[in-house]
Backbone as JSON Lines, residues from 0, in Angstrom:
{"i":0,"aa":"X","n":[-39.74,103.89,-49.64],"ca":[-40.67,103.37,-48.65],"c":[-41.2,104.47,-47.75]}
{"i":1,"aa":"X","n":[-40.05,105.46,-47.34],"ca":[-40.58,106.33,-46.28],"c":[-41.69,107.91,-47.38]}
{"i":2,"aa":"X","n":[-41.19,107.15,-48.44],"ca":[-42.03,108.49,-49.69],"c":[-43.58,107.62,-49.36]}
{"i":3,"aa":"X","n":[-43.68,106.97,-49.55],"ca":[-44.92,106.12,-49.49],"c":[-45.81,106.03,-48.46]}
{"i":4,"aa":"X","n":[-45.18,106.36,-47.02],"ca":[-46.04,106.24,-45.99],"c":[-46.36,107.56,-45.85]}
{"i":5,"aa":"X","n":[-45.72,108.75,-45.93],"ca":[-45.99,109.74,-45.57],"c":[-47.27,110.4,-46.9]}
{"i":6,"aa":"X","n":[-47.15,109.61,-47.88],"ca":[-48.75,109.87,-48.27],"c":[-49.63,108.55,-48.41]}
{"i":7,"aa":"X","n":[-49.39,108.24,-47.46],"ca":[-50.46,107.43,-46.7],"c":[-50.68,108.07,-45.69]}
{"i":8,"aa":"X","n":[-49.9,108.76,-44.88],"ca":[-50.34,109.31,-43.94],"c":[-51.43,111.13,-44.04]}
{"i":9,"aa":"X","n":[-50.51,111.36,-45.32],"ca":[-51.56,112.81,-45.63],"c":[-52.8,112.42,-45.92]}
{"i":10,"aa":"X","n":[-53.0,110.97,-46.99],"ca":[-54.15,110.94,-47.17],"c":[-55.3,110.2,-46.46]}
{"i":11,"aa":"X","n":[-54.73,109.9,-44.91],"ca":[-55.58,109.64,-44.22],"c":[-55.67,110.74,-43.2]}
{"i":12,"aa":"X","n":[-54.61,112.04,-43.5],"ca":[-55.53,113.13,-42.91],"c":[-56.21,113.9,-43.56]}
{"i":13,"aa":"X","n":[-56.15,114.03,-44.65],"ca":[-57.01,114.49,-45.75],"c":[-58.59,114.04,-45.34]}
{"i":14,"aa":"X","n":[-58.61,112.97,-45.45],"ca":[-59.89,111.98,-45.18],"c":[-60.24,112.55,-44.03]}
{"i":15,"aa":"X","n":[-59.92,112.79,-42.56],"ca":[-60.21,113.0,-41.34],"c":[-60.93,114.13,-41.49]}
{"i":16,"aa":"X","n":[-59.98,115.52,-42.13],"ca":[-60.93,116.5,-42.16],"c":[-61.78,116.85,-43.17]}
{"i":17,"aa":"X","n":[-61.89,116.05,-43.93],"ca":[-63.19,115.96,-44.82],"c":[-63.78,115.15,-44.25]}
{"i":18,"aa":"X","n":[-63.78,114.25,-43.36],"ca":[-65.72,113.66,-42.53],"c":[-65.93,114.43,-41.59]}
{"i":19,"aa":"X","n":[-64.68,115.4,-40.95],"ca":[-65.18,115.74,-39.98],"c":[-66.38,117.12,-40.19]}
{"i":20,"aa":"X","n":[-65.8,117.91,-41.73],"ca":[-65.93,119.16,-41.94],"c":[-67.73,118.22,-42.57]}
{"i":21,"aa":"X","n":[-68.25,117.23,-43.25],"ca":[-69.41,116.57,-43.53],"c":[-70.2,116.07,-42.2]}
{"i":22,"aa":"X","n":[-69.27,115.51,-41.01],"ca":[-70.34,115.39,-40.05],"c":[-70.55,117.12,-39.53]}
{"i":23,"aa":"X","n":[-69.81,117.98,-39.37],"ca":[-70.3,119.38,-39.05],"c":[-71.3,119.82,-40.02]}
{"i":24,"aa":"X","n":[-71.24,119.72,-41.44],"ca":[-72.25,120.36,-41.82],"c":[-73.58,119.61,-41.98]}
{"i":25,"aa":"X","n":[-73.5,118.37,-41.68],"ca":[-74.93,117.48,-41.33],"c":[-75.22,117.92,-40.33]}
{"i":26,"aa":"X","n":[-74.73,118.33,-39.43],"ca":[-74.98,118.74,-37.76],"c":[-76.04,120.02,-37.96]}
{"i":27,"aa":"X","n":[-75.37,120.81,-38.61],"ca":[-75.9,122.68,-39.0],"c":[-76.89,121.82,-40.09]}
{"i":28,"aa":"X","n":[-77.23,121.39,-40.95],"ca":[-78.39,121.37,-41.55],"c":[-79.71,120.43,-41.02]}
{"i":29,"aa":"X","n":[-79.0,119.88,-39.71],"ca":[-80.2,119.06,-39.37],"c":[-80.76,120.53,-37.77]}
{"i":30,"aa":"X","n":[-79.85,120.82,-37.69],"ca":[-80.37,122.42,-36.72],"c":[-81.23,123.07,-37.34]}
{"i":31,"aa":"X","n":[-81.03,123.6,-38.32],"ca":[-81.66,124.61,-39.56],"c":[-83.28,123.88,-39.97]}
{"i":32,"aa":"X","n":[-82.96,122.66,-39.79],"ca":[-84.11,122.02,-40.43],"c":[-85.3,121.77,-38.97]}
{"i":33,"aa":"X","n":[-84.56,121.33,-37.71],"ca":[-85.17,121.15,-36.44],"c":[-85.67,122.55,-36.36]}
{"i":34,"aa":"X","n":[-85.24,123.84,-36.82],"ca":[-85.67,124.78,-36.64],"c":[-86.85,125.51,-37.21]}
{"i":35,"aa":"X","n":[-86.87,125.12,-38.32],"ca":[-87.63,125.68,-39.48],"c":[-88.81,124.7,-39.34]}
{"i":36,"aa":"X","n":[-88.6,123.72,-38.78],"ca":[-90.25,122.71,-38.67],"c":[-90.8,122.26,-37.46]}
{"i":37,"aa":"X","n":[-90.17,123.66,-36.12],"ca":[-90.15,123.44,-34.54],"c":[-92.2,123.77,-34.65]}
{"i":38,"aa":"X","n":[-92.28,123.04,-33.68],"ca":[-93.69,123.16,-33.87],"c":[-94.08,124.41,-33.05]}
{"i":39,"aa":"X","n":[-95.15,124.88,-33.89],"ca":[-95.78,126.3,-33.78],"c":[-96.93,126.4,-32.8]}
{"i":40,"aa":"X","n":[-96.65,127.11,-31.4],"ca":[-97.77,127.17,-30.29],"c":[-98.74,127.84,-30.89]}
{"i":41,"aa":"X","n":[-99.77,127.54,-30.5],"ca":[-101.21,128.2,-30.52],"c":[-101.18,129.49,-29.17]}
{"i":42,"aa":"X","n":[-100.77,130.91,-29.41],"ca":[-101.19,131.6,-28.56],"c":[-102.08,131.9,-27.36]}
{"i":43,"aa":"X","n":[-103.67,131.2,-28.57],"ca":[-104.88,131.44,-27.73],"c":[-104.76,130.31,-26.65]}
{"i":44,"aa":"X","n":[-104.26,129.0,-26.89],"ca":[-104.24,128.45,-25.85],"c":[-103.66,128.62,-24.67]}
């Protein structure tokens, strides 16, 4: 029983840092992307 919880318990930390390490890299590709399509001033104005 106690074999059983303790991978229940790894594999709900397993899980934790794999959404966390997917919400970080959604974070950095929505930066990269806010960046690359930041709108471009007109100088002369």
């Amino acid at each position: 029983m106690r074999k059983r919880l303790w991978v229940v318990v790894a594999a709900a930390a397993a899980a934790v840092v794999a959404m966390r390490k997917s919400v970080r890299e959604q974070r950095a590709e929505r930066a990269l992307w806010a960046e690359a399509t930041d709108d471009v001033h007109d100088p002369a104005r």
